[in-house]
DRENFI-270295 format. One record per residue: residue in three letters; y, z, x of N, C-alpha, C in turn; residue number from 1. Coordinates in nm, 4 decimals, m for minus. Atoms other than C-alpha are relative to their C-alpha. Example, Ala and Ser with C-alpha at 12.3 -4.5 7.8 and 13.67 -1.06 7.14 Angstrom:
2
["Ala",[m0.1190,0.0000,0.0890],[m0.4500,0.7800,1.2300],[0.1200,0.0000,0.0900],1]
["Ser",[m0.1190,m0.0060,m0.0820],[m0.1060,0.7140,1.3670],[0.1090,0.0730,m0.0770],2]
// end
This chain:
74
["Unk",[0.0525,0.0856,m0.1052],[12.5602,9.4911,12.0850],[0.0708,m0.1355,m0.0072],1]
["Unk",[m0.0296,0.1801,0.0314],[12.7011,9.1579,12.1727],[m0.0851,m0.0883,m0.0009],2]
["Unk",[0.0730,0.1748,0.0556],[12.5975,8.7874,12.0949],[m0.0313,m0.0701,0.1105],3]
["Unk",[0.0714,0.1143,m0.1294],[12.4156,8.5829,12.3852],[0.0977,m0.1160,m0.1020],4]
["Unk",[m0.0661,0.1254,0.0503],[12.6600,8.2725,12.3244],[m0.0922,m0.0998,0.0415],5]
["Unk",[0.0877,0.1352,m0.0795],[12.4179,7.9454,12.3496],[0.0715,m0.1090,m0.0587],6]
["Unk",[m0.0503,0.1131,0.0137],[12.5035,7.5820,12.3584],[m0.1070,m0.0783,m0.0111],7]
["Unk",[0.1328,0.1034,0.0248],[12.2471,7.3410,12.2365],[0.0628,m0.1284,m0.0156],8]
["Unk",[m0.0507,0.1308,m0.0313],[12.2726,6.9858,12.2877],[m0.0698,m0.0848,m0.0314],9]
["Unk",[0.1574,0.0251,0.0633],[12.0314,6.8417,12.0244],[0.0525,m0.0933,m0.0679],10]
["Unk",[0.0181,0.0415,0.0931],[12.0235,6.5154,11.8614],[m0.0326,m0.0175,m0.1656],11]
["Unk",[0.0990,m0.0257,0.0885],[11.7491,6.5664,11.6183],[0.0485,0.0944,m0.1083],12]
["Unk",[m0.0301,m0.0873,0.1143],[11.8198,6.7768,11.2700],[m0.1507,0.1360,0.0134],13]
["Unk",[0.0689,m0.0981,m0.0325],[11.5055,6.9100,11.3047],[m0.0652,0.0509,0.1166],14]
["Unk",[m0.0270,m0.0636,m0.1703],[11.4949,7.0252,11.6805],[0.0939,0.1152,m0.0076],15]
["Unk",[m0.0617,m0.0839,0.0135],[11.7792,7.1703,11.5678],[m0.0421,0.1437,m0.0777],16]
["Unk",[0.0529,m0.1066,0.0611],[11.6562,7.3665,11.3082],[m0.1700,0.0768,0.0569],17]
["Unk",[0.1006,m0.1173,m0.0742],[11.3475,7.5098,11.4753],[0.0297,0.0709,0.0992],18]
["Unk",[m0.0652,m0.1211,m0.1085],[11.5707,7.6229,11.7545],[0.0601,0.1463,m0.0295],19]
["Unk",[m0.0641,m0.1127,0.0922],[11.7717,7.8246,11.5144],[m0.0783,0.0687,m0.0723],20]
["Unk",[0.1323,m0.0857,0.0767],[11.4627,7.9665,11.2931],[m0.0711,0.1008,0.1576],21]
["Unk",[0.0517,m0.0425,m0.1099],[11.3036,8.0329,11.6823],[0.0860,0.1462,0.0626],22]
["Unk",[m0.1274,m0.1305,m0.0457],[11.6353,8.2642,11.7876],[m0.0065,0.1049,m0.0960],23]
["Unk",[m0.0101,m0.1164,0.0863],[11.6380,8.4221,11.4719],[m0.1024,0.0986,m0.0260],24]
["Unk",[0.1344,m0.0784,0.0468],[11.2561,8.5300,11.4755],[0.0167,0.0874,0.0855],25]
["Unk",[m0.0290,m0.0854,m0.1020],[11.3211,8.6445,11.8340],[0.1031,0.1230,0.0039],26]
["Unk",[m0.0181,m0.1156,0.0168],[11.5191,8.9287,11.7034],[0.1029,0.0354,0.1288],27]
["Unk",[m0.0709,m0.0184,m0.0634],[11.7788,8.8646,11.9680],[0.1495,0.0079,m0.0672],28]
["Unk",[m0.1469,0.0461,0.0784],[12.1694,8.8730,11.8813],[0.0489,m0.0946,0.0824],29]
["Unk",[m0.0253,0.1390,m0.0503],[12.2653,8.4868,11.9222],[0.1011,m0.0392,m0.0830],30]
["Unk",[m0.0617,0.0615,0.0786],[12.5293,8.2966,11.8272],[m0.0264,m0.1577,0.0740],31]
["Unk",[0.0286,0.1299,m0.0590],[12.4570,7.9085,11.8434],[0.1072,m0.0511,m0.0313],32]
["Unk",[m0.0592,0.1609,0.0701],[12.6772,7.6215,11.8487],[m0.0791,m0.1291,0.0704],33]
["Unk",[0.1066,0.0615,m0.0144],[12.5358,7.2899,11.8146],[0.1279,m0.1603,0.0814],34]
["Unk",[m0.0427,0.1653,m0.0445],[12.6510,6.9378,12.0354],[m0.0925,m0.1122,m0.0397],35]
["Unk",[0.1252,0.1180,0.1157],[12.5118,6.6523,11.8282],[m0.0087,m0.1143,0.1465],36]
["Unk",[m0.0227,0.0921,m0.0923],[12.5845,6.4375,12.1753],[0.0423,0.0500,0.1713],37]
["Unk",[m0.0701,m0.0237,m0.1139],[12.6818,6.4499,12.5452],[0.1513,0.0130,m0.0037],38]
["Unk",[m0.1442,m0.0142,m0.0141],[13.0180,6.3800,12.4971],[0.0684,0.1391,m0.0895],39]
["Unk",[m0.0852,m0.1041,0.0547],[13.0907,6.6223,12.2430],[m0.0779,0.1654,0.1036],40]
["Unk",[0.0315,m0.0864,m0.0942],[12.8805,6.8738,12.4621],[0.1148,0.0139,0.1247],41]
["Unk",[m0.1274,m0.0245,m0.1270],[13.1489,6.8337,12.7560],[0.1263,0.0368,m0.0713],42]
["Unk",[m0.1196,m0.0321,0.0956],[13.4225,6.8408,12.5366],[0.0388,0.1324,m0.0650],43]
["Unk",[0.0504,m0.1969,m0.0119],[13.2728,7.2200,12.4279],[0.0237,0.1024,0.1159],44]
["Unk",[m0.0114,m0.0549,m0.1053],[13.2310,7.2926,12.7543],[0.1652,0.0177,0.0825],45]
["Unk",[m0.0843,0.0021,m0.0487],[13.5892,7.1770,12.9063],[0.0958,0.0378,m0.0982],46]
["Unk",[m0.1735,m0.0316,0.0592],[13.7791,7.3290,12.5914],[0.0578,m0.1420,m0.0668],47]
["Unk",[m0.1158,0.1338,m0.0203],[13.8983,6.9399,12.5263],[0.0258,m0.0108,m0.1727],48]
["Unk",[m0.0243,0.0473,0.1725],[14.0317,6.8345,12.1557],[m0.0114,0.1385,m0.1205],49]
["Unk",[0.0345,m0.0962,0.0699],[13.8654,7.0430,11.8880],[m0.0514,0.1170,0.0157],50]
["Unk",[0.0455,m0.1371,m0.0551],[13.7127,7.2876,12.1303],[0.1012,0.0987,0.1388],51]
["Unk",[m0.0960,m0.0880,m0.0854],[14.0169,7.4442,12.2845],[m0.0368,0.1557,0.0093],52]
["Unk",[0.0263,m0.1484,0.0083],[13.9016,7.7863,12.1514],[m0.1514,0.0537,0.0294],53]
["Unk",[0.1629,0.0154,0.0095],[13.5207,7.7274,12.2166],[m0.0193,0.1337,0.1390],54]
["Unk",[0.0457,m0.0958,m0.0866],[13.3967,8.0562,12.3665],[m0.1350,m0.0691,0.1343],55]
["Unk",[0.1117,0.0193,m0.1122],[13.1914,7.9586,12.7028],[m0.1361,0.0571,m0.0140],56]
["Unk",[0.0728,m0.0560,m0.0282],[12.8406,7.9550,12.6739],[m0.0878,0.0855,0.0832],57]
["Unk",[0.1035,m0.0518,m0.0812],[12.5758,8.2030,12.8093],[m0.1156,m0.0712,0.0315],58]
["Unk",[0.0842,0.1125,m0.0362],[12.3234,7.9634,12.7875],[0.0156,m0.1216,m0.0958],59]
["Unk",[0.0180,0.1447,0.1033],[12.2793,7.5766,12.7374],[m0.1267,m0.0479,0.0095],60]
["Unk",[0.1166,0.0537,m0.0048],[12.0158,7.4296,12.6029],[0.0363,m0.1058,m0.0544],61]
["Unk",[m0.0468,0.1886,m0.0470],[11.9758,7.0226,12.7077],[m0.0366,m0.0747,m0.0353],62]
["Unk",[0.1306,0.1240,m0.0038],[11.7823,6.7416,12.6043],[0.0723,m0.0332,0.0911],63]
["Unk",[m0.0080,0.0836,m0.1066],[11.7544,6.5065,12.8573],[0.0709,m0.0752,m0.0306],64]
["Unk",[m0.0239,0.1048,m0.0060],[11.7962,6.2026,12.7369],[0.1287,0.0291,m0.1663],65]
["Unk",[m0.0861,0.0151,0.1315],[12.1176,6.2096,12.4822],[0.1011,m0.0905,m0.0307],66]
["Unk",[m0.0781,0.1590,0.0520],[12.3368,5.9311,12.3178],[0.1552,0.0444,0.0662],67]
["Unk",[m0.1631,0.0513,m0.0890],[12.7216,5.8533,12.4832],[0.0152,0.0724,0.0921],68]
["Unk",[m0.0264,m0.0486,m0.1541],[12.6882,6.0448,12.7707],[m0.1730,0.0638,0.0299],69]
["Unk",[0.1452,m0.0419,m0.0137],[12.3636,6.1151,12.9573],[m0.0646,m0.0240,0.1683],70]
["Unk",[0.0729,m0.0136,m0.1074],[12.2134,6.2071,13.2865],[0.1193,0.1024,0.0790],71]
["Unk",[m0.0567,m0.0991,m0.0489],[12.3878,6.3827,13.5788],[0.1906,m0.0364,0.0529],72]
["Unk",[m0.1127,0.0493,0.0056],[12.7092,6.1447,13.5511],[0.1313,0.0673,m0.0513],73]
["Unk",[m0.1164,m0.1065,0.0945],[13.0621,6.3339,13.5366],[0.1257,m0.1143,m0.0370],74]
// end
């Protein structure tokens, strides 16, 4: 079976980690990667710098409100 690719976009250490304990209980096959910020979240998304090889997520999950880039500004 393949891996639901997700993108999380989480400040918090532990936000993070209950997301990842939450996927893993759910008994789905997930692979997470984590954006500590907006900017590095786009940067995932467009491939840019260190994420040239960054497989496109299936789903992202957003906070709202996140540090150096934030709201619906491109």
């Amino acid at each position: 079976m393949d891996h639901i690719h997700n993108l999380l976009v989480e400040d918090i250490e532990g936000d993070t980690l209950f997301t990842r304990e939450t996927l893993g209980n759910a008994k789905i096959f997930t692979k997470l990667n984590v954006a500590e910020d907006g900017k590095e979240a786009m940067d995932f998304l467009t491939k840019a710098a260190f994420y040239s090889n960054a497989i496109q997520p299936d789903l992202l999950l957003l906070e709202i409100n996140l540090a150096k880039r934030n709201g619906p500004r491109y």
